[in-house]
C-alpha angles and dihedrals in degrees: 000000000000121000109210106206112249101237082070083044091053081047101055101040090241131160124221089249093052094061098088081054098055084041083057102050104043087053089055093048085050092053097035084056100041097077094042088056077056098056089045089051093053103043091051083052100054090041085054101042087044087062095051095047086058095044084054097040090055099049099056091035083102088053089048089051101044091049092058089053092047096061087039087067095041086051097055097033107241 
């Protein structure tokens, strides 16, 4: 049980019966948000991560590109 101090109750306008219901409902605001502050989480990850894999990507694409022709030469001969 949580005891809200009186001078929030005075604030709120709230009567002694009515506590357990504010104690509810802020416990179901902080579960409805938390899966939202997970989605939020993920999606900054992949964004972030999608950036460093094209940074990296970019950087061996020459080593991509000499190695082709490399085999290109072994291939032919030449």
């Amino acid at each position: 049980m949580v005891a809200l101090p009186h001078g929030l109750m005075k604030v709120c306008g709230v009567e002694n019966e009515n506590k357990e219901v504010i104690v509810y409902v802020s416990k179901r605001r902080e579960v409805a948000c938390k899966p939202n502050q997970i989605r939020e989480a993920l999606i900054k990850g992949y964004v972030e991560m999608a950036q460093i894999n094209l940074s990296i990507s970019c950087e061996c694409l020459h080593a991509e590109y000499e190695a082709e022709h490399t085999v290109e030469r072994l291939v032919s001969g030449g």
